[in-house]
C-alpha positions as CSV (number, residue, x, y, z in Angstrom):
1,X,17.5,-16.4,7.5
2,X,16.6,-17.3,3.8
3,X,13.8,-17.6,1.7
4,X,13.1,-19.2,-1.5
5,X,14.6,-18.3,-4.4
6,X,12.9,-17.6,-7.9
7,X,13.0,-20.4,-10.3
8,X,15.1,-19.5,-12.8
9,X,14.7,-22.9,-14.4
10,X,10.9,-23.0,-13.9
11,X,11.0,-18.7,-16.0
12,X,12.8,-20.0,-18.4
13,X,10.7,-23.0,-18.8
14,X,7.7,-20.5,-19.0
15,X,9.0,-17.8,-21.2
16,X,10.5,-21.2,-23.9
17,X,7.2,-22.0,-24.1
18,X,5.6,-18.4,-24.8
19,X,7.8,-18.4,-27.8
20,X,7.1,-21.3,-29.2
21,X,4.5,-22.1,-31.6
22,X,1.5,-23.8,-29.7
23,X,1.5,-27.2,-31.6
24,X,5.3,-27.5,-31.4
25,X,6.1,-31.6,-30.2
26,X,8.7,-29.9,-27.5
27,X,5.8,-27.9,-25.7
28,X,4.1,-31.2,-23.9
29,X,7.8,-31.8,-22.8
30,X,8.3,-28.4,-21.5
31,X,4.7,-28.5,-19.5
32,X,5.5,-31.5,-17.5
33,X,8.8,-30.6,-16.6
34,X,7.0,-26.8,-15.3
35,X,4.5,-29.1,-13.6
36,X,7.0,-30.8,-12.0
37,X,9.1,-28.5,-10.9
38,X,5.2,-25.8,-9.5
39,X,4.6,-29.1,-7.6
40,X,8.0,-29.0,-5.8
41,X,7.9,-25.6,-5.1
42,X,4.6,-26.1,-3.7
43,X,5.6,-28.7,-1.2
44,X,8.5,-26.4,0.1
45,X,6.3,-23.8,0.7
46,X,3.9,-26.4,2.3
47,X,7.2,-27.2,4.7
48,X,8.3,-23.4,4.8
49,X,4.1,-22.5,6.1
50,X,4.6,-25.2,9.1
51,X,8.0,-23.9,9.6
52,X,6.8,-20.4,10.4
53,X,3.5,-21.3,12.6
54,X,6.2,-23.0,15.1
55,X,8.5,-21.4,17.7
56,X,11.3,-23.2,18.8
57,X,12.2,-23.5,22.4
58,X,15.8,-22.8,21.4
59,X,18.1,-20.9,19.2
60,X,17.7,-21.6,15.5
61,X,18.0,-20.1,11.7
62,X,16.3,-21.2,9.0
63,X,17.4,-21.5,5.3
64,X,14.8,-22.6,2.0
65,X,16.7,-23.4,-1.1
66,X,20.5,-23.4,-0.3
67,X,22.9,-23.8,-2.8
68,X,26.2,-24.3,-2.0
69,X,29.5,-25.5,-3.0
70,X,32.0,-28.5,-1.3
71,X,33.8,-31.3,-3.4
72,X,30.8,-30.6,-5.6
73,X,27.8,-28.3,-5.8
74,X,24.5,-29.1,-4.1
75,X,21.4,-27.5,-3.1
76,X,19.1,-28.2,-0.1
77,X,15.4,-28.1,0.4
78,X,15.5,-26.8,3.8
79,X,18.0,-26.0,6.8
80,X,17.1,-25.7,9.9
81,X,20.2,-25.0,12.3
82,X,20.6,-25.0,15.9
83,X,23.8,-24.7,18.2
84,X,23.5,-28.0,18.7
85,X,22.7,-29.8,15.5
86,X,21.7,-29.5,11.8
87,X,18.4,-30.8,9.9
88,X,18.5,-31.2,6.7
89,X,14.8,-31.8,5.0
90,X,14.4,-32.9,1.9
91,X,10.6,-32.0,0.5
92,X,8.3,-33.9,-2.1
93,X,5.1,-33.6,-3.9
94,X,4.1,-36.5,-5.8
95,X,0.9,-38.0,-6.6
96,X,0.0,-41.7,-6.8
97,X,1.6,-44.4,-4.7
98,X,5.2,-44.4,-3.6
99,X,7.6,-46.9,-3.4
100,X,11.0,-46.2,-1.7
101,X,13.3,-49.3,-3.0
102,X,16.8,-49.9,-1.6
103,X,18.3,-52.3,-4.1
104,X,18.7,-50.4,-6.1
105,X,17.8,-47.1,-4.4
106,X,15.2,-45.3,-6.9
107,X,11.8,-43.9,-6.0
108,X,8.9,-45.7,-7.9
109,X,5.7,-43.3,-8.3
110,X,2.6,-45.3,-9.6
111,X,0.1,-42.8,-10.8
112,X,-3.7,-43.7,-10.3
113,X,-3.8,-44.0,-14.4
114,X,-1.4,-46.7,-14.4
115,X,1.8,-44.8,-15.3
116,X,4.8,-46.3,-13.3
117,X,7.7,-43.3,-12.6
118,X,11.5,-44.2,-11.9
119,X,13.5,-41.2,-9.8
120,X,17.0,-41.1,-7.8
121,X,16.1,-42.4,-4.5
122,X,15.5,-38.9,-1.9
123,X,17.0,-40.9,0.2
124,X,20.5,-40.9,-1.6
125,X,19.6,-37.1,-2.2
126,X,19.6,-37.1,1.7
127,X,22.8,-38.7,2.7
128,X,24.5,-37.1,-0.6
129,X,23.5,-33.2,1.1
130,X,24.4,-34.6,4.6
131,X,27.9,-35.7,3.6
132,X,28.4,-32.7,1.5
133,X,27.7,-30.2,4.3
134,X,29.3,-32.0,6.8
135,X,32.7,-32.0,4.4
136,X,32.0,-27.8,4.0
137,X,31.3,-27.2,7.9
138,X,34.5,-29.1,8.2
139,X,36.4,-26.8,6.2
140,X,35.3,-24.2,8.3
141,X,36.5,-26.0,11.5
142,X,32.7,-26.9,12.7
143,X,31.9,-29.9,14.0
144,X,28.1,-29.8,13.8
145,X,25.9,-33.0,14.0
146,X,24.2,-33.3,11.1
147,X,20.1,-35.0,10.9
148,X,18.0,-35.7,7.9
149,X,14.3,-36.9,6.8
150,X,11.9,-37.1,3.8
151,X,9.0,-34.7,4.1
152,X,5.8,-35.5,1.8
153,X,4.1,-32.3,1.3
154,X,0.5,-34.0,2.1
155,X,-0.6,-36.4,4.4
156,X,-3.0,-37.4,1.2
157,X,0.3,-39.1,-0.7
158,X,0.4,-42.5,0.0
159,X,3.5,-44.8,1.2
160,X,3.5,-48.5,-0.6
161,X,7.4,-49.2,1.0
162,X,8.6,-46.8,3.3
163,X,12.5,-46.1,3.6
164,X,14.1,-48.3,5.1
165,X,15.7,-46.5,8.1
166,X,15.0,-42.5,6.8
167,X,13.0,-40.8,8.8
168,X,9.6,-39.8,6.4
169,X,7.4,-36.7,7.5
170,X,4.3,-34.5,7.3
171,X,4.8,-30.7,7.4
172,X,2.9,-30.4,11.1
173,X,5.5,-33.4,12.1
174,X,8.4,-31.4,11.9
175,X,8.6,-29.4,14.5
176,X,8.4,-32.2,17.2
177,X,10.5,-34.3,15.1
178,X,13.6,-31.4,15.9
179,X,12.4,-30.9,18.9
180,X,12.9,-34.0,20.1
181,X,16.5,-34.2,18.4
182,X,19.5,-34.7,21.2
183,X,21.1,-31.4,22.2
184,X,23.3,-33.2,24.3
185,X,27.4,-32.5,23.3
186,X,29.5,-29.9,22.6
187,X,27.8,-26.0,21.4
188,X,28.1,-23.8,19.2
189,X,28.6,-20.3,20.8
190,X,27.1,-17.6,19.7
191,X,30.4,-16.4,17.7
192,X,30.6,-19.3,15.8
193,X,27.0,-20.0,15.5
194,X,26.4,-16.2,14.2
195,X,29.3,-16.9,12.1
196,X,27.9,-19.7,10.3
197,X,25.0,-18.3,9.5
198,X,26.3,-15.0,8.0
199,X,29.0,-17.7,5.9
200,X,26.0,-20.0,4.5
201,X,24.5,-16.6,3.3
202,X,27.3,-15.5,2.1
203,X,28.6,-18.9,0.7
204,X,24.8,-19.6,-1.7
205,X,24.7,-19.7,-4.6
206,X,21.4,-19.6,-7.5
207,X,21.6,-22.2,-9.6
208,X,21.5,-21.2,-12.7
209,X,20.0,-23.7,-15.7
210,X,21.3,-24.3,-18.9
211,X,19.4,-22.5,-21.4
212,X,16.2,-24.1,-22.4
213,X,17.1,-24.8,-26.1
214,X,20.5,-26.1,-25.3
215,X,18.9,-28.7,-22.8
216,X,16.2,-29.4,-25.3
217,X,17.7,-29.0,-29.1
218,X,15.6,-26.6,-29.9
219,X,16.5,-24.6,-33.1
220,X,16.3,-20.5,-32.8
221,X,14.4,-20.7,-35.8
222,X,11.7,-22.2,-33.9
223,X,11.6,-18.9,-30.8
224,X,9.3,-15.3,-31.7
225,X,11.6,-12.5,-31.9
226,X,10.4,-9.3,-30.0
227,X,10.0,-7.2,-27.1
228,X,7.5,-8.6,-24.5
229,X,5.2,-5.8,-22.8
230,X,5.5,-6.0,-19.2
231,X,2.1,-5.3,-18.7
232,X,0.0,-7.5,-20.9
233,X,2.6,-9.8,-21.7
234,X,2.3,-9.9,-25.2
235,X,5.4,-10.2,-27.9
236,X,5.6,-7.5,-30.3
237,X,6.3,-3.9,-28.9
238,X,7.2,-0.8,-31.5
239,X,10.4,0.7,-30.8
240,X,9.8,4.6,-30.6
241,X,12.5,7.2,-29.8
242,X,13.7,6.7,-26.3
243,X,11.0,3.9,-25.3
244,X,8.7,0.7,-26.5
245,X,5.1,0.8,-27.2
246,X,2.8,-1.8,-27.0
247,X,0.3,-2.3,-29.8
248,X,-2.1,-4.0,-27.6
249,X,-2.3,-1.7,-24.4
250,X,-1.0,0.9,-25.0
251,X,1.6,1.1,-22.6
252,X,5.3,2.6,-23.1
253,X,7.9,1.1,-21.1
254,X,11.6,2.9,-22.1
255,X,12.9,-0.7,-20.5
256,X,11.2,-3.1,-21.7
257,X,14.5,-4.8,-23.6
258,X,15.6,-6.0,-20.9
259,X,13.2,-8.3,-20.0
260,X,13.4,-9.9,-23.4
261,X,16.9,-9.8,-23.0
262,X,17.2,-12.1,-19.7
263,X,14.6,-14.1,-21.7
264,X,17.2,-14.5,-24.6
265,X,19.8,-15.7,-22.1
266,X,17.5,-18.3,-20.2
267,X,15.9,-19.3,-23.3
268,X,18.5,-19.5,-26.4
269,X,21.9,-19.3,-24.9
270,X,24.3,-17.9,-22.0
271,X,26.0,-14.9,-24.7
272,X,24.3,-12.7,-27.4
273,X,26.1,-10.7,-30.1
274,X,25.1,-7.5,-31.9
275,X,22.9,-9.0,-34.9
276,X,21.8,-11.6,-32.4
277,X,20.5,-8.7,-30.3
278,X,19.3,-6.5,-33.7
279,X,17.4,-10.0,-34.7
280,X,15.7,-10.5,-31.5
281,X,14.5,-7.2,-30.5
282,X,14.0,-6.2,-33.6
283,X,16.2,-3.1,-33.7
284,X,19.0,-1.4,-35.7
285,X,22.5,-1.8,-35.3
286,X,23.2,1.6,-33.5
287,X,20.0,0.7,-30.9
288,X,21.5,-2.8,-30.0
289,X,25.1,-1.1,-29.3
290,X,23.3,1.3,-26.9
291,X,20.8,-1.4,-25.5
292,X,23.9,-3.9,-25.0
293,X,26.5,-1.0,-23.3
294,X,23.7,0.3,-21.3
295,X,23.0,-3.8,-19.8
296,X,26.8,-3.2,-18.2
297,X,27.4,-6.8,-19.4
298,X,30.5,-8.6,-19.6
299,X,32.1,-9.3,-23.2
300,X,35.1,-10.8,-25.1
301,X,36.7,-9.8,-28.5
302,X,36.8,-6.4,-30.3
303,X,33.6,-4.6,-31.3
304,X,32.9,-5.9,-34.6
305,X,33.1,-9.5,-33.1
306,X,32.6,-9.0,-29.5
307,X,30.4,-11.5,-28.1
308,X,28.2,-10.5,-24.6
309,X,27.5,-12.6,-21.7
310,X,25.5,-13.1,-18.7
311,X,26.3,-13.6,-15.1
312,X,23.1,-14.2,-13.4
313,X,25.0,-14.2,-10.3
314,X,25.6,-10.3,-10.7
315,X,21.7,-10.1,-11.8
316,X,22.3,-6.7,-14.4
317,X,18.6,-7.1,-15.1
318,X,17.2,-5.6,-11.7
């Protein structure tokens, strides 16, 4: 029913670092955090691969990254539901050994090189989503049973302490492990179950990260102004009447601000004025009025201090 969503942390993560200088201290922050966050994508795409070679013997949909919204927002690995019951899996790739620890609940990773890693326990993750959903199915008048487990993207990572009563997985153990799940009880019927999944579409939302110099003080002295050719990727494109040019390969692109522009707001911050815009692309006052009427985005104040600003939600950039 859903697939993946981009990253819009890990793009922001990327394009922060193409704009900084090379030998900046922040960049060996902002590589481990993209590690971090390629590795977690890759083990729920690991989960969303054994998901798809496996045909259930009854009705189900299936939802990757789900965002939604209850007493509080929260977002969940996978979904899978059925007319009977709801699974909940929550996916991670880490290396080293793993120590799940109840008292109190963290995750311990100990790396082969020693390093020692301290995370929220998954498993509070877990019953945090489970208790979540189960208060937003409830204000839909659903009573849907609600199942959870731990899924380690390889069979490779090792276990040191296991959780205590979680259920902990391998991709190719999923699909037994809901299959063997009760369907005993009350059922959804077909209304209510086709309902529910058109309202969890309906109902998600992308989360969308702070940008990448407010979360890491990071001076806008310290980003490259300038276009970024689509094709090449390199920062620097000449504006010519009615299009960009790229110095390197040659290629005109008569869009290419906007890219730069959704840079600006996942990199720097969530508005952008005129000189802002001027500054950063590299343009004259006139060309950042049209560039910035033409985005269709939202704004406050009159025109000499009206301030733009993004709603990713609404996506202008596509």
């Amino acid at each position: 029913m859903k697939e993946r969503s981009d990253s819009l942390t890990l793009k922001g993560l990327i394009y922060a670092q193409s704009r900084l200088a090379a030998n900046h201290p922040i960049v060996p922050v902002l590589q481990a955090k993209q590690s971090a966050i390629e590795a977690g994508i890759g083990g729920e795409q690991r989960v969303t691969e054994a998901l798809q070679k496996y045909r259930f013997p009854f009705k189900n949909n299936i939802f990757h990254d789900l965002s939604l919204s209850s007493d509080t927002n929260f977002q969940m690995d996978h979904l899978i539901k059925t007319p009977h019951f709801g699974v909940i899996l929550e996916t991670k790739n880490m290396s080293g050994s793993l120590e799940f620890r109840e008292n109190p609940p963290q995750l311990v990773q100990k790396k082969d090189d020693g390093q020692i890693n301290y995370y929220e326990s998954p498993v509070v993750q877990l019953e945090r989503n489970i208790e979540l959903l189960t208060a937003w199915l409830s204000q839909r008048n659903i009573d849907l049973p609600l199942y959870g487990a731990i899924v380690l993207a390889y069979p490779k990572q090792h276990v040191e302490i296991p959780p205590a009563t979680t259920k902990l997985l391998f991709p190719n153990l999923i699909p037994p492990f809901i299959k063997d799940l009760s369907q005993q009880g009350t059922k959804l019927d077909t209304s209510t179950f086709n309902r529910l999944s058109s309202d969890l579409l309906k109902s998600h939302r992308t989360f969308i990260p702070k940008p990448v110099c407010e979360s890491y003080q990071i001076g806008l002295n310290h980003i490259q102004p300038g276009v970024r050719c689509g094709t090449c990727g390199k920062i620097g494109m000449d504006k010519l009447p009615r299009t960009w040019h790229c110095p390197i390969c040659k290629v005109n692109d008569h869009l290419a601000h906007r890219g730069s522009l959704a840079e600006w707001f996942l990199v720097v911050k969530r508005t952008i004025t005129n000189r802002e815009c001027r500054e950063f692309l590299g343009v004259d006052i006139h060309t950042a009025t049209r560039i910035l009427s033409s985005m269709q985005l939202k704004y406050k104040g009159t025109f000499r201090n009206r301030i733009y600003y993004i709603n990713f939600h609404e996506d202008p950039f596509k």
